[in-house]
C-alpha positions in Angstrom: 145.7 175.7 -81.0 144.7 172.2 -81.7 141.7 170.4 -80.8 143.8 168.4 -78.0 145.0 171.6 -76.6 148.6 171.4 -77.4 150.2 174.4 -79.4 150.3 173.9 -82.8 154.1 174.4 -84.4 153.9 177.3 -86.8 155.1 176.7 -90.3 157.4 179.1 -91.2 156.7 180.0 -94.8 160.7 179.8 -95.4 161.8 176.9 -94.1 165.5 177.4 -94.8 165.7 180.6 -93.4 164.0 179.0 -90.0 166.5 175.7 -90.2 169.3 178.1 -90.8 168.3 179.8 -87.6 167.9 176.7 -85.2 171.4 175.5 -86.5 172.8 178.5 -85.4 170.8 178.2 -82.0 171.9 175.0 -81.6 175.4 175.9 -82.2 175.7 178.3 -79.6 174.0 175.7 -76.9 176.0 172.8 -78.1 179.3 175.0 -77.9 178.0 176.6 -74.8 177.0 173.3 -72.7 178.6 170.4 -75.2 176.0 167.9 -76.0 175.1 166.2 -73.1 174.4 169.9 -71.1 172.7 171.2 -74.0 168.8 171.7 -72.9 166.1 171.5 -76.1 164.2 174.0 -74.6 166.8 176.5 -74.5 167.8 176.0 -78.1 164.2 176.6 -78.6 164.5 180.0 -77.3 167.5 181.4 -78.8 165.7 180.3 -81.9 162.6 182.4 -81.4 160.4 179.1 -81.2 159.5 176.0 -79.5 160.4 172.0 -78.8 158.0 171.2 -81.4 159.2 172.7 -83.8 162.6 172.1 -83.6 161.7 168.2 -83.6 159.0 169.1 -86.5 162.7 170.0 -88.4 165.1 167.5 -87.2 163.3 164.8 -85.1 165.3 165.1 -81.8 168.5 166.1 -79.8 171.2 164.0 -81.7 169.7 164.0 -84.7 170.0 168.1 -84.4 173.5 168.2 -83.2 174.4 166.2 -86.2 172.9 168.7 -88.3 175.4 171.2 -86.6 178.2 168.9 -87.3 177.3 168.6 -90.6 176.8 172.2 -91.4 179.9 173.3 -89.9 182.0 170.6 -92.0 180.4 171.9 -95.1 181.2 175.3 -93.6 184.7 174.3 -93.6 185.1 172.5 -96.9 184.1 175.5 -98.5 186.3 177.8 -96.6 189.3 175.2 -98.0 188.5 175.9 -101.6 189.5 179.5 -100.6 193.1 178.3 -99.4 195.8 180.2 -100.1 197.7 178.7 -103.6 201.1 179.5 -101.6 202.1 176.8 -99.2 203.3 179.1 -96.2 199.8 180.8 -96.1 198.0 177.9 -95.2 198.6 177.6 -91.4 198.0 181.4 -90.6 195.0 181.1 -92.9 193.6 177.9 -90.7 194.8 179.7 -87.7 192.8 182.9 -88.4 189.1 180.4 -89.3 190.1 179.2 -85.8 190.2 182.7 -84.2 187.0 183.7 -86.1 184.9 180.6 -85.5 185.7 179.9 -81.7 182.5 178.1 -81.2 183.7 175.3 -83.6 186.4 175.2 -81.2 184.6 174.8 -77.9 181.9 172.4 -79.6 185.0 170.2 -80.2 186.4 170.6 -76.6 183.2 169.7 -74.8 183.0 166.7 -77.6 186.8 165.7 -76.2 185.4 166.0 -72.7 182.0 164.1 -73.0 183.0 161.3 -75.1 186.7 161.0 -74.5 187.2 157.4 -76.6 183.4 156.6 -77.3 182.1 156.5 -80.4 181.0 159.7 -81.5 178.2 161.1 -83.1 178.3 160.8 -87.3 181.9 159.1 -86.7 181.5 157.2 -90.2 180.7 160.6 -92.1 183.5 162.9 -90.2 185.6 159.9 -90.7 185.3 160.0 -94.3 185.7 164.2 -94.3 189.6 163.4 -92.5 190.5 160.7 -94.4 189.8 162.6 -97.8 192.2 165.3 -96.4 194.4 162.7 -95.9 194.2 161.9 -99.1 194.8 165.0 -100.5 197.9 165.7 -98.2 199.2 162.7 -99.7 198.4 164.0 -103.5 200.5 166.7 -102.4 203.5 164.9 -101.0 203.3 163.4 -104.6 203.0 166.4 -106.6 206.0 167.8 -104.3 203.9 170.6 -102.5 204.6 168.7 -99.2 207.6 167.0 -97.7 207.3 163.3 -98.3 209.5 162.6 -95.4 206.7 162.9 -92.8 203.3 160.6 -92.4 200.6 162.5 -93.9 198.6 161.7 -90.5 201.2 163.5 -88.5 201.3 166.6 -90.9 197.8 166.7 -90.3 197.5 166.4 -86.4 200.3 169.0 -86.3 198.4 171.5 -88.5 195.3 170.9 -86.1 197.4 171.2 -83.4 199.2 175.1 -84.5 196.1 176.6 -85.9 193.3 175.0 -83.3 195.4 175.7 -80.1 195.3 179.6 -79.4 192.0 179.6 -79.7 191.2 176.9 -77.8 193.4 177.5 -74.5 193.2 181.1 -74.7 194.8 181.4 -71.3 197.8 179.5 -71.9 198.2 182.2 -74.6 197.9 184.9 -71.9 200.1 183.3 -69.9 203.3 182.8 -72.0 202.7 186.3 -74.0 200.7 188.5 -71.8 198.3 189.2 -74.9 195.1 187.9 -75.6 194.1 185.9 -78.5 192.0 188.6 -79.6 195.1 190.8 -79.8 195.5 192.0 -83.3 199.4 192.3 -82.4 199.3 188.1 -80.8 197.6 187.1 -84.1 200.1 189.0 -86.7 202.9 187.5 -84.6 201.8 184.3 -84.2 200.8 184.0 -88.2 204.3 185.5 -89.1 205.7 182.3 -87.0 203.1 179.8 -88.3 204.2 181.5 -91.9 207.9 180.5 -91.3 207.4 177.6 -89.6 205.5 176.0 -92.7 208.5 175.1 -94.4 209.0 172.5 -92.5 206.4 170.6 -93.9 207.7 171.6 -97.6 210.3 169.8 -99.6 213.9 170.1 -99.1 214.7 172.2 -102.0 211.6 174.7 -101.3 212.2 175.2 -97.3 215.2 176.2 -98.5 214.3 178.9 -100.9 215.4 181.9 -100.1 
């Protein structure tokens, strides 16, 4: 204890290892409660330590859901240098990081729901992460790998939109199929179609390829 009588944070003597485990705290709150119904305190808990030291680490509430941004775009960059070299893989491959990573997902819904068209938090960096996809979409429509016939920022929201929306309205999935999204036989199905459906976005003379 200190001399004023308020707990003292404890140190841990690997500090990565104790960031690693608040960020993974705070992802489950976040996703859990979005940012606005996400409680310090709880986050504090689920990382096996208290307010202090979490703000010891990152200073305070937004400053520690950046963080999680942050991490979880890094997360995903590196999953993309593990893309699939054919073209018609890369929708079931995004489709399946969606299935296995649903509290990305949820952390972007309650984002979506909290916000709606404020400014959101790190806007300029996660700005900068979708507009050097963008750029590399367009490398591709220049290299041929991609249909030049469609706006790179459409071929983008559409990606988002066939590999994010399983898992993020798993009940509509229910509804239409009967299956879950956890359903090994819904996901083999559903990448078969998103496998097909990928030449769509390919040039002329590769959709039709045989």
């Amino acid at each position: 204890m200190h001399q004023n009588g308020k707990a003292a944070i404890t140190i841990s003597r690997d500090p990565d290892r104790t960031r690693r485990r608040i960020l993974d705290a705070a992802l489950a709150e976040f996703s859990a409660h979005g940012f606005a119904g996400a409680r310090v305190d709880a986050i504090a808990r689920r990382a096996r330590g208290n307010k202090r030291m979490l703000y010891h680490y990152f200073g305070n509430k937004e400053e520690l859901f950046t963080a999680v941004l942050r991490f979880k775009m890094a997360e995903r960059r590196a999953w993309s240098a593990a893309l699939p070299g054919d073209p018609s893989q890369r929708l079931p491959f995004w489709f399946d990081t969606a299935c296995q990573d649903p509290e990305w997902v949820r952390l972007l819904q309650w984002e979506a729901l909290q916000n709606g068209a404020k400014r959101l938090i790190d806007e300029a960096e996660r700005k900068a992460a979708s507009q050097d996809w963008l750029r590399r979409l367009t490398h591709r429509q220049r290299a041929g790998q991609l249909s030049s016939g469609y706006d790179a920022r459409h071929i983008a929201l559409a990606m988002q939109s066939l590999t994010l929306f399983p898992a993020a309205f798993p009940q509509l999935v229910r509804l239409y199929t009967g299956q879950s999204v956890s359903d090994r036989k819904f996901r083999a199905s559903y990448g078969k179609f998103l496998k097909e459906l990928a030449a769509v976005f390919q040039p002329a003379k590769r959709a039709g390829k045989k």
